[in-house]
C-alpha positions as CSV (number, residue, x, y, z in Angstrom):
1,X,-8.6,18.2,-8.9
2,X,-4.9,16.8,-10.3
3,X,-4.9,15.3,-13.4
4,X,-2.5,13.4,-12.5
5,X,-3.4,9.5,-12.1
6,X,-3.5,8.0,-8.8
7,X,-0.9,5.9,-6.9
8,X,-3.0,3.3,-4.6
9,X,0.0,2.2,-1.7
10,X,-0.3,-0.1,0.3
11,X,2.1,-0.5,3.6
12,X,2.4,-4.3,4.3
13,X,3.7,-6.0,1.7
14,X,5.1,-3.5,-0.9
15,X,6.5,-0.9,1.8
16,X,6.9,-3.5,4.9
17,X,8.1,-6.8,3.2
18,X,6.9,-8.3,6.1
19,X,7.8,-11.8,5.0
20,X,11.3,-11.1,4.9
21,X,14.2,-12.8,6.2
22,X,16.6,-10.3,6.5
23,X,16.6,-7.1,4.7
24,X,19.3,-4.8,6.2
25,X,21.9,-5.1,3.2
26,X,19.1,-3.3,1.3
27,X,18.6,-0.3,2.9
28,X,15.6,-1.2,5.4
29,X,15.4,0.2,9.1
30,X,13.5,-2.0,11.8
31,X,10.8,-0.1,14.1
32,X,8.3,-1.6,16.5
33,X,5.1,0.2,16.3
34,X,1.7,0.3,17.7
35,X,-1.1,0.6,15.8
36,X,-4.7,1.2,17.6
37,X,-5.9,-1.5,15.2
38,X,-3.1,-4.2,15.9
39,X,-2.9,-3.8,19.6
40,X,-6.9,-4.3,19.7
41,X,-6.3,-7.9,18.4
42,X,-3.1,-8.6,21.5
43,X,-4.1,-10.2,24.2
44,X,-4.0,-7.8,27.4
45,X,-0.4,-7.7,29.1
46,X,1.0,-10.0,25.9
47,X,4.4,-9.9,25.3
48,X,3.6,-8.6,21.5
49,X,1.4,-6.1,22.7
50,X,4.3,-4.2,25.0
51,X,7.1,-4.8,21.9
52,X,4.8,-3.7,19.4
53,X,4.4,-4.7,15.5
54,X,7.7,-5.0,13.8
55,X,8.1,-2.5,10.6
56,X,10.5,-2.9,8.1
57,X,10.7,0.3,6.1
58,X,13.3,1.9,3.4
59,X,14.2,5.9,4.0
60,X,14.5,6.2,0.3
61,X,11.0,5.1,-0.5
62,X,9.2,8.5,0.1
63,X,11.5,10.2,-2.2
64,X,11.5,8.0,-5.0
65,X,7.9,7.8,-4.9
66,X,7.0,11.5,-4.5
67,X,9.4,11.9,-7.9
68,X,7.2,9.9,-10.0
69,X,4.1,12.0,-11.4
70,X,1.1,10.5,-9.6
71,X,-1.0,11.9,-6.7
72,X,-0.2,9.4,-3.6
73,X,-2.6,8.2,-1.5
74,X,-2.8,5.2,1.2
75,X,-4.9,2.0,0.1
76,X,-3.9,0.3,3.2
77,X,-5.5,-1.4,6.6
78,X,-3.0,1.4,8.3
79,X,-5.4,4.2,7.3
80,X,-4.7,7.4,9.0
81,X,-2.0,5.9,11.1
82,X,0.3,5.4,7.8
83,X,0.5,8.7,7.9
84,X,1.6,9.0,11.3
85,X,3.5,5.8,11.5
86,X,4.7,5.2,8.1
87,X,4.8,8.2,6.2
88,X,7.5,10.1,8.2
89,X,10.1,7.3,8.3
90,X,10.1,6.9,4.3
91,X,10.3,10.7,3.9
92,X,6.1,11.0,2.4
93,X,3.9,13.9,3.9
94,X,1.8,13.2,6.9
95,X,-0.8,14.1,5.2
96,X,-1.9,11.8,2.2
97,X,-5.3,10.5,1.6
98,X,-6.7,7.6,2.7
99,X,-8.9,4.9,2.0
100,X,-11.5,4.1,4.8
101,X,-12.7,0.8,4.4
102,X,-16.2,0.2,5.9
103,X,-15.0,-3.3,6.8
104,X,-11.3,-4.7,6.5
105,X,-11.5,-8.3,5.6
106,X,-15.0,-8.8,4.3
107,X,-15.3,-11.6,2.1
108,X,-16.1,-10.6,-1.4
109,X,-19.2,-12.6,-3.1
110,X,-17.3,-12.9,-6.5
111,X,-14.1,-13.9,-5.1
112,X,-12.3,-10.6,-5.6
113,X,-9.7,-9.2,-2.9
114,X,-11.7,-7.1,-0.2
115,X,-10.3,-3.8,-1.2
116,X,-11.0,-4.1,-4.6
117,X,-14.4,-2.8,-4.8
118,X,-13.4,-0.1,-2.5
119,X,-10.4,0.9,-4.5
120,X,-12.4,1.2,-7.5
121,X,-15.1,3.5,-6.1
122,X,-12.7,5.6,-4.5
123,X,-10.5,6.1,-7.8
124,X,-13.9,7.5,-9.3
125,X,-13.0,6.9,-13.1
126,X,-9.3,8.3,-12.2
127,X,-6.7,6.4,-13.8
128,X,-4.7,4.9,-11.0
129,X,-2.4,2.2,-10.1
130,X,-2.8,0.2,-6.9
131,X,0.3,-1.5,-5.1
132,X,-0.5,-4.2,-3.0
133,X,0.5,-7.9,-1.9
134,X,-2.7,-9.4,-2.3
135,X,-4.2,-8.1,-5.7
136,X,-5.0,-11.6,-8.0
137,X,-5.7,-12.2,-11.5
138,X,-9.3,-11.8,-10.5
139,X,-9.0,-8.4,-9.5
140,X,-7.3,-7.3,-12.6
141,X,-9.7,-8.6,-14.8
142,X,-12.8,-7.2,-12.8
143,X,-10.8,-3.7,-12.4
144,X,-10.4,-4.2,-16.4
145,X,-14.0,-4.8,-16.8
146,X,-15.1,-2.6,-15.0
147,X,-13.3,0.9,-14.8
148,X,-13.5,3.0,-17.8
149,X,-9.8,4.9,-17.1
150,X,-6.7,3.3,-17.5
151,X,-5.5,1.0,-14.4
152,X,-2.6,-1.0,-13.5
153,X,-2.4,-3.9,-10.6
154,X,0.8,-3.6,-9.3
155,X,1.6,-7.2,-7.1
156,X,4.4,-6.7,-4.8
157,X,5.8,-10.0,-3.7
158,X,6.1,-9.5,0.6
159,X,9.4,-11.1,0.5
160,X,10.9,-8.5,-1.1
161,X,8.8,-5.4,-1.4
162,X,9.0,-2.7,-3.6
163,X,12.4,-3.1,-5.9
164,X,13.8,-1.4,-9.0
165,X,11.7,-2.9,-11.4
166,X,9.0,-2.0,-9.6
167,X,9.8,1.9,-9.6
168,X,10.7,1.5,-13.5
169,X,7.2,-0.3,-14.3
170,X,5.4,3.2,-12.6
171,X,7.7,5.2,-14.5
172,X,6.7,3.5,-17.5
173,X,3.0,3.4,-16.8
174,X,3.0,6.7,-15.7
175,X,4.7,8.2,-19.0
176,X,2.2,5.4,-21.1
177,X,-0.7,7.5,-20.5
């Protein structure tokens, strides 16, 4: 088992600023994709369904994040497929961990993001820090309460993805500990 702590990604949001305008003066490569779990929600014969999902994705990401000292794994709706959709065009191995979530979307009694409680079982009382587009307030306070290892919530803003600051801040965490 590494003793490193974890690094929770997920894909839309922090490496798919999906909400984007235009991101090509920063680096980002377009790809259409079709993921088994997307295509399942297209209508048969739908325009969508035959140009597949739209990926933005940075080539430098993989790199940048395999040189910080954490043990990657995918926190993302993606699951397996990040590592065959996602992983190769950001330069990660094909063959990272994933999250399996018994049910994407479930709405949490307390309020908390759905993957929340999942995240935190799967960390097992590893120190971690989980990237994502949709972590709240909420979840870092319940995380807080209740995971005895160090944790950090890392929201990415969709617009923009991950960015500098946002490398510097896992750096920083990272070498904290």
């Amino acid at each position: 088992m590494s003793t490193r702590p974890l690094l929770l990604l997920d894909v839309d949001g922090p490496l798919n600023p999906f909400r984007a305008l235009y991101l090509g003066h920063r680096g980002y490569v377009t790809r259409r994709v079709h993921p088994a779990s997307w295509s399942a929600r297209q209508p048969p014969g739908s325009r969508r369904l035959r140009r597949g999902l739209r990926v933005r994705l940075h080539p430098g990401h993989g790199a940048r994040l395999l040189a910080l000292p954490y043990e990657l794994a995918w926190a993302t709706t993606w699951q397996h497929q990040a590592n065959e959709m996602i992983a190769p065009v950001i330069g990660l191995p094909a063959d990272l961990p994933v999250i399996e979530w018994p049910e994407s979307f479930e709405r949490d009694p307390d309020g908390l993001y759905w993957k929340t409680r999942h995240v935190l079982a799967w960390a097992a009382g590893r120190p971690f820090v989980w990237v994502d587009d949709m972590i709240t307030d909420l979840d870092v306070r319940h995380v807080a309460a209740h995971h005895d290892a160090a944790a950090l919530l890392l929201p990415v803003d969709a617009r923009r993805g991950l960015r500098e600051r946002d490398f510097t801040e896992l750096q920083r965490w990272a070498l904290s500990l």
